[in-house]
N, C-alpha and C positions, 0 to 999 in steps of 0.2 A: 563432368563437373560434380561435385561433392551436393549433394543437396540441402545443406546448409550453408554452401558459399551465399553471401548476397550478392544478388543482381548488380552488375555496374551503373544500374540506372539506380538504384538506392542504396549504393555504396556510401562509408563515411566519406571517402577523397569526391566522390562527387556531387556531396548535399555541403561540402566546403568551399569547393569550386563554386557551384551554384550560389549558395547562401555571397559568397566575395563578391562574384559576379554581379548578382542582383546590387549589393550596396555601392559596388563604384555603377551603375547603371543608373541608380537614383541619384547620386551623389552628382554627377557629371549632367544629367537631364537638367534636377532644380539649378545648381549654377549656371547653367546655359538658359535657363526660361530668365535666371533672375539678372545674369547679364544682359539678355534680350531686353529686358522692361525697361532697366537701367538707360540702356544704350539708346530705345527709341525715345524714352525720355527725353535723355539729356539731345537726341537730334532735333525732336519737335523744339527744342526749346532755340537751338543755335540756329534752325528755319527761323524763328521767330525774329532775334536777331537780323539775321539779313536781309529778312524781309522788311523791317522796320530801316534798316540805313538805307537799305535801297529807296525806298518810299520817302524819305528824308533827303537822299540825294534828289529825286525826281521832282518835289515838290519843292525845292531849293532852284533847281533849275528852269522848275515853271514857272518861277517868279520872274528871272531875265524879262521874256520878250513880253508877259505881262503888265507890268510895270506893276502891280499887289505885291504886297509884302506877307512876308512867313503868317506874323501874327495876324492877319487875315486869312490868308487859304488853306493853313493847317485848321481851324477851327470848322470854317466852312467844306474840304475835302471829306474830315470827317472818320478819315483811315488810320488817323496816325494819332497814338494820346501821346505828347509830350509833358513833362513835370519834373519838378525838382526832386520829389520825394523818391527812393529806392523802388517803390515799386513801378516802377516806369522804367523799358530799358532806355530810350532818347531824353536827356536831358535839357540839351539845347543845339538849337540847328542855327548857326549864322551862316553871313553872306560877308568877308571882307577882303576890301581892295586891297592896291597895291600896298599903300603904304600903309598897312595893318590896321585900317579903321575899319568899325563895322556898318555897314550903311542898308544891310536886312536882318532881323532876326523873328523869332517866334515871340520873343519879349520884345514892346515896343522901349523898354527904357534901357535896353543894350543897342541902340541907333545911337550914331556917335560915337562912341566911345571905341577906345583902341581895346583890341585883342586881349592885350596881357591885362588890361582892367577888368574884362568880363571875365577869362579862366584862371585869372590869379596865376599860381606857380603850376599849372598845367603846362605842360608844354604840347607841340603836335608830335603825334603816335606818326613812327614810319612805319611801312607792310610788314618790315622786319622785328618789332619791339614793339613796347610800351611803356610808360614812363611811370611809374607808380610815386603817387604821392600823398601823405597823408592829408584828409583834409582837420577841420577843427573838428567837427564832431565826430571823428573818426567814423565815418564811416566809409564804406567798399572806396578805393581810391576810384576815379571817373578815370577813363579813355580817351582821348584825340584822336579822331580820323578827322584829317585835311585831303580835299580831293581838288587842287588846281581846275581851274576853268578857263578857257577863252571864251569872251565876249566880245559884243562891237564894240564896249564902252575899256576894252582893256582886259587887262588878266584880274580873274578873280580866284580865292579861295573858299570854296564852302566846309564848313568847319560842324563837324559833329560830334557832340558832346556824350558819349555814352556811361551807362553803368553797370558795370559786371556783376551786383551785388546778386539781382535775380539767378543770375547764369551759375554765381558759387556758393549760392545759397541752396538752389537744386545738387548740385552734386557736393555739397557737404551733408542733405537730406540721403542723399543714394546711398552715398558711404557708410549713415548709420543707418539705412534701410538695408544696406547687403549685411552690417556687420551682425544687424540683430534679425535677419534671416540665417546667415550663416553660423552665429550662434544657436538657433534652434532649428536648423537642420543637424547641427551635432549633437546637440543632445537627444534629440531624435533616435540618432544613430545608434548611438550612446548605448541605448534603452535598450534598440533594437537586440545590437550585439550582446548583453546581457543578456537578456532573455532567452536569444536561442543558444549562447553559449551553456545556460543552464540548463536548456535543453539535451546538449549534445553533453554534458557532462554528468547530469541525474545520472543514467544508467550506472557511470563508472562508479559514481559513488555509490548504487546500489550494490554492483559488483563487490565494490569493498567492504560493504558493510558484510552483507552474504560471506565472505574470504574469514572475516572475523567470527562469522559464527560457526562456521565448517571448523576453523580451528580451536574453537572452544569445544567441541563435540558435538554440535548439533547440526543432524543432516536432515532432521523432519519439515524440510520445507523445498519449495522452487524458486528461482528468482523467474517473476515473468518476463514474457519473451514477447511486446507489442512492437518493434523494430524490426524491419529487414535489410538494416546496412549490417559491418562487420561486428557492432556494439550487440544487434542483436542476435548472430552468428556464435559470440563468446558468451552472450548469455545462454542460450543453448548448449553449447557444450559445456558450461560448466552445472547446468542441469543434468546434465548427463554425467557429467564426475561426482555429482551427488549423488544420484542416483546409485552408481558405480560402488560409491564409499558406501553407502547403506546396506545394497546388499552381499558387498564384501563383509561388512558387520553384522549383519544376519544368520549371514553363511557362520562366521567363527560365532557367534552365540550358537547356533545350531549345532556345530560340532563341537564346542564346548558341553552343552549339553548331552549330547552324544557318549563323549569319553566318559563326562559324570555319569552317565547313565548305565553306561558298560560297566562300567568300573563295580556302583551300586549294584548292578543287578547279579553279579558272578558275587559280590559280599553275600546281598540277600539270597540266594539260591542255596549258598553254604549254610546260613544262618534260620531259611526255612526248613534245610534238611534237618539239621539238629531239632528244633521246636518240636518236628512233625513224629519225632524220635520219640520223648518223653510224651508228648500228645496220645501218641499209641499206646505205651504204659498206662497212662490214669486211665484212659477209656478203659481198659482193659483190667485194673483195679478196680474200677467203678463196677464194671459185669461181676467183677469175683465179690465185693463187699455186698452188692444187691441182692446176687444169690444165695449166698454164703451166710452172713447176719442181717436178716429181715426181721425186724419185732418181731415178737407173738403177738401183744395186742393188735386188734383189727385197726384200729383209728391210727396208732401208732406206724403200722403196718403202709397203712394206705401212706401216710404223710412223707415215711421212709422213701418207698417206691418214686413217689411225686417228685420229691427232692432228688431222689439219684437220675434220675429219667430229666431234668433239668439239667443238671451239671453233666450229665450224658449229653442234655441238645446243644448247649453253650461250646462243650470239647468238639462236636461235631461243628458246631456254628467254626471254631478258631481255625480247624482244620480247612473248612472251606474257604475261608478270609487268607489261608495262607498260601492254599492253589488260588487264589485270585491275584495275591501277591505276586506269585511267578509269571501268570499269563495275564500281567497288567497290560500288555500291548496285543494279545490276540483277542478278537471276538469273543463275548462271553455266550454260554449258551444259554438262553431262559429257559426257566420251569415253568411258563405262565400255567397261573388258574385266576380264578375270581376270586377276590380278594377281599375286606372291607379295609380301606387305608385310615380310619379312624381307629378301629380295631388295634390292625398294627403302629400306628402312634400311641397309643393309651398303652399297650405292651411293650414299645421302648421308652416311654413317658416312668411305665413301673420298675424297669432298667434301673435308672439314674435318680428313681426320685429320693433313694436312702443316700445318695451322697450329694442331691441339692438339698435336704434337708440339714445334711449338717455343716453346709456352709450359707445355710440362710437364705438359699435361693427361693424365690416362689412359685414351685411349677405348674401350668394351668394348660390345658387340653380343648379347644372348642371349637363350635364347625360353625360358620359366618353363615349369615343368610343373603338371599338373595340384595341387590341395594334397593328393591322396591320395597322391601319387607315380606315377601311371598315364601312358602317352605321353601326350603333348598331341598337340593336335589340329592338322591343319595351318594355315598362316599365311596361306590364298589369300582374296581377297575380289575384290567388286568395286567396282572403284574409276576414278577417274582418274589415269594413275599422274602424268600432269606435273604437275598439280592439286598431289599428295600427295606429291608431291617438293619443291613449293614450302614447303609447312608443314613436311615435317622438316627440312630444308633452314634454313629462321627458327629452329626451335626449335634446332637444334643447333650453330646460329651464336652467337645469345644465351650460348646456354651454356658456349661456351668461350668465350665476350667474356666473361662475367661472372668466369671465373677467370683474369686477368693472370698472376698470379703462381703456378700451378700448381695441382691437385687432379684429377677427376674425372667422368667424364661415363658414364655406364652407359645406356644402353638398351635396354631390355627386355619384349619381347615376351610378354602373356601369353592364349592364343588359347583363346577358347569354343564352345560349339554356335551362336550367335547373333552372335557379335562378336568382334573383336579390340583387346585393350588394349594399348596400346603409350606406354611411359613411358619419360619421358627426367627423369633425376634425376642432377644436379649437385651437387658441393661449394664454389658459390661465395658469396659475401656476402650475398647472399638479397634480399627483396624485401619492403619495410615496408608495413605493413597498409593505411596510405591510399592506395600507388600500388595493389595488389594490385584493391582495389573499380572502379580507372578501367582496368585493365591492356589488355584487349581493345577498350577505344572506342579509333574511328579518330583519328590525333592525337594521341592520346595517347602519350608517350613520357618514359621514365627517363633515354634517354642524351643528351649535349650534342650530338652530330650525327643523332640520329634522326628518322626521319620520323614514326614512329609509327602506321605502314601494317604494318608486319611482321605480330603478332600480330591485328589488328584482320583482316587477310584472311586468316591461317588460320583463325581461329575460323568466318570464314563460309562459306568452302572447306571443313570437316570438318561442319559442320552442314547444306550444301548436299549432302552425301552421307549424311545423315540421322546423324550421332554428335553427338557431343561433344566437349569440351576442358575441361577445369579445372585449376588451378593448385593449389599446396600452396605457401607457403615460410615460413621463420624466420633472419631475422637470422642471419649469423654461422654457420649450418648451411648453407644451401643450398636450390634451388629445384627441382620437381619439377615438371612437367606430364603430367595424362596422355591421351592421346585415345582416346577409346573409337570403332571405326568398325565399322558393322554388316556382317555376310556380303554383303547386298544392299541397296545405297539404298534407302531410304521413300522416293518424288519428292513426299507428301506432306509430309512433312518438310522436304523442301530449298524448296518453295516457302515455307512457312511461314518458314522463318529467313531466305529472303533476303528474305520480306517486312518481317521486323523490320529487317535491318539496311538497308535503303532506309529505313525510318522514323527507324530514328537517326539518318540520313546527312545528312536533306534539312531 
C-alpha cells in the first residue's frame, strides 16, 4: 500500500459515513426520548381519566344500598373533585331512573328534574362515539357516559358527565412542545452540517486556491497537509507536484544559465586572447620608451621612471584581471602576505578619486572605532593585495558610476579581533529588489555596456580568501556593500566557494 494512501479508518467515505451515521443516531434517539415524554404524558393523563370515572361510577353506586346522596359522599370521600369549571375532568355524576328523572346527583338542585333539563342538548355517549356539541360559551364540548344499573328499587342509569378539555388541552401542549423541539433539533442540525461541511470542504478550497497560484507562476510555497483522509493524501501529492515544478524550474534556469554561460565564456576566451595581444605590445613599448627616452634631468628622470613603472603595474594588473576572467570557475591561487587594508583602500580610493572629482562626488576614507569608543585595532590581514585591489577597485567604480550627477562615496573601515569590515556606502539611485537577488551571478548586469563579471569575481575573490560580501540598498537612497575579510584565510573556505561558483558557472 502506497504510504500516502489514507487509512480506511480516516478515510473521506468513512468520516461521511460516520459524520450521517452519527446525525440519524441523534436524530432518531431525541424523537424517540421526546415521543417517550409525550406518550407517558399524555398516558398519565388518560390514567387520570379512568381513574376518576371509575371513582365516579363506584361512588354512584355506594350510594344504592346507602341511602346518602352524591352531594354528600363525594364531598366527604374526599377522592374525587367534581366542578363545572374546565379544569376538572368530572363534571357531574347523576343517578336517573326509569323514566329519565334524576333522583341523586353531586348538585343537590339537579334532584328532580328530568335528564334532558340537567345536560341540555347532550345526549348519552355510546362505547362506540361521542356526540359533540357546542355549548354557549364555547367551550371543550362535554362527554356522556351512561352505565345502566340494576337495583332492588329497579333499573337505574348512572350518568357521567365528563370534559375533554384537560385531555386536548395536554396534547394540543405536546404538539407545540414536539413541534418547537423539532424545530430546534433542526436547526441544531442545521449548524451542525454546516460546520463540518466547511470542515470537509476548506481543504478543497485551499487546494484551489494553491491550483490558482501554481498557475499564475508561483511554486514557492506548500499547501499543508494536517489531514489523513484522501483530502489529505491530494494535499501531499500536489506538494509534491510543486515541489516537482520548482525543481524542474531550477533545473531549466540552471541550464539556462549554463548554455549562457558557454556561450559567453568561448566569446570571452576569443576576446581575452585579442586584449592579451595588444596588452603584450604596450608592455613591451613601455620597456622600449623607459629605456629608450628617459629625461636627463634627475627630478624629471625620477618622475618619468615612476610614471612608466605605474602604467607598467596597471598593464600587468589588466593582464592579471584577464586570466581571472578565464578561470572565473577554477580555484584562484593566493599570493598571501601581510598586508595593511587601509593602505590598500586609500590607493584604490587614489584610483578614482580624479573621476569622482569631476562628477561632484565626495570621496572619504576612515577606519571606525571600537562602539565603546576605545582605539581600534589595527587594519593588517592577510590577504592578496592584487586580488583585493581588484574588488575595491569594482566596488568603488560602481559607485561613483552610479552617481552622475553628484553625492557621495564613504569607505569605511571597521577592524575586529578576527576580521576586518570594510564598507563602501554611496548616495546614488540604488538598486531594486529583483536585480539585487541576481546581483553577484556572472552575467549578470544593470548597466547597458556591462559585462557582468565585475561583481560576480569579487564576490568569489573575497570568499576565496574565506569572507564575505553582501549588499544593502533602497531606491532613491543609495547602495552600501560591505565585505567582511578574516585576519587569516580558511583555505577551507576558499575551496568550498570556488567550488560553488564553478558549479554555477558550468
Amino acid at each position: 500500500m502506497d504510504s500516502n494512501s489514507p487509512n480506511l479508518f480516516f478515510s473521506f467515505r468513512a468520516q461521511i459515513v460516520a459524520f450521517t451515521t452519527v446525525i440519524l443516531l441523534v436524530t432518531v434517539a431525541s424523537l424517540y426520548l421526546l415521543s417517550s415524554h409525550l406518550e407517558r404524558r399524555i398516558a398519565s393523563l388518560v390514567d387520570e381519566h379512568i381513574r376518576e370515572v371509575s371513582l365516579a361510577v363506584d361512588l354512584a353506586q355506594t350510594s344504592f344500598p346507602s341511602g346518602e346522596y352524591l352531594y354528600d359522599i363525594v364531598p366527604q370521600d374526599g377522592r374525587l373533585s367534581v366542578g363545572l369549571d374546565e379544569s376538572h375532568v368530572i363534571h357531574r355524576i347523576l343517578v336517573v331512573d326509569a323514566e329519565g328523572r334524576v333522583f341523586d346527583s353531586v348538585e343537590r338542585s339537579d334532584i328532580g328534574k328530568t335528564l334532558d333539563a340537567v345536560i341540555g342538548d347532550l345526549s348519552p355517549l355510546k362505547p362506540t362515539g361521542a356526540n359533540r356539541t357546542a355549548s354557549a360559551d364555547a367551550r371543550e364540548p362535554e362527554k356522556v357516559l351512561t352505565y345502566p344499573v340494576e337495583t332492588e328499587k329497579g333499573k337505574r342509569r348512572i350518568v357521567i358527565i365528563i370534559s375533554p378539555h384537560k385531555l386536548r388541552e395536554t396534547v394540543r401542549e405536546e404538539a407545540r412542545e414536539r413541534l418547537a423541539v423539532t424545530g430546534a433539533l433542526s436547526l441544531l442540525l442545521i449548524a451542525i452540517i454546516a460546520v463540518v461541511s466547511w470542515r470537509f470542504t476548506r481543504p478543497i478550497k485551499e487546494l484551489s486556491d494553491a491550483a490558482l497560484r501554481v498557475s499564475s507562476g508561483d511554486c514557492n510555497f506548500e499547501v499543508s497537509v494536517i489531514r489523513r483522509d484522501e483530502v489529505g493524501a491530494l494535499a501531499h501529492t500536489f506538494n509534491e507536484m510543486i515541489a516537482g515544478l520548482r525543481e524542474k524550474r531550477e533545473l531549466e534556469e540552471r541550464l539556462r544559465r549554463a548554455e549562457r554561460s558557454a556561450i559567453s565564456s568561448r566569446v570571452a576566451a576569443g576576446i581575452a586572447h585579442e586584449i592579451r595581444n595588444p596588452l603584450s605590445f604596450i608592455s613591451l613599448s613601455v620597456d622600449y620608451v623607459r629605456d629608450k627616452f628617459p629625461p636627463t634631468a634627475e627630478q624629471a628622470r625620477a618622475d618619468f621612471t615612476k610614471l612608466m613603472d605605474s602604467i607598467k603595474e596597471e598593464i600587468n594588473r589588466l593582464n592579471g584581471l584577464v586570466s581571472d576572467f578565464l578561470n572565473l570557475g577554477r580555484p584562484a591561487k593566493l599570493k598571501l602576505r601581510e598586508l595593511d587594508a587601509r593602505a590598500l583602500v586609500e590607493e584604490v580610493a587614489g584610483l578614482v578619486r580624479a573621476k569622482a572629482e569631476q562628477q561632484g562626488v565626495l570621496l572619504a576614507v576612515r577606519v571606525a572605532s571600537e562602539p565603546d569608543g576605545s582605539r581600534s585595532f589595527n587594519t593588517h590581514i592577510q590577504a592578496d593585495a592584487e586580488q583585493l585591489k581588484t574588488c575595491f577597485s569594482n566596488l568603488a567604480i560602481n559607485a561613483v558610476q552610479a552617481m552622475p550627477e553628484g553625492g557621495a562615496l564613504t569607505i569605511t573601515l571597521y577592524p575586529h579581533l578576527s576580521n576586518v569590515e570594510i564598507e563602501f556606502a554611496d548616495t546614488g539611485h540604488g538598486i531594486g529588489s529583483e536585480s539585487l537577488e541576481h546581483l553577484f551571478e556572472p552575467y549578470y548586469t544593470t548597466k547597458e555596456k556591462g559585462t557582468g563579471l565585475g561583481l560576480a569575481l569579487t564576490k568569489k575573490l573575497i570568499e576565496d580568501h574565506g569572507g564575505q560580501v553582501t549588499v544593502e540598498s533602497e531606491m532613491g537612497i543609495g547602495t552600501t556593500f560591505t565585505i567582511t575579510l578574516p585576519r587569516e584565510p580558511v583555505m577551507e573556505q576558499q575551496s568550498v566557494a570556488s567550488l560553488q561558483l564553478a558549479l554555477n558557472t558550468t
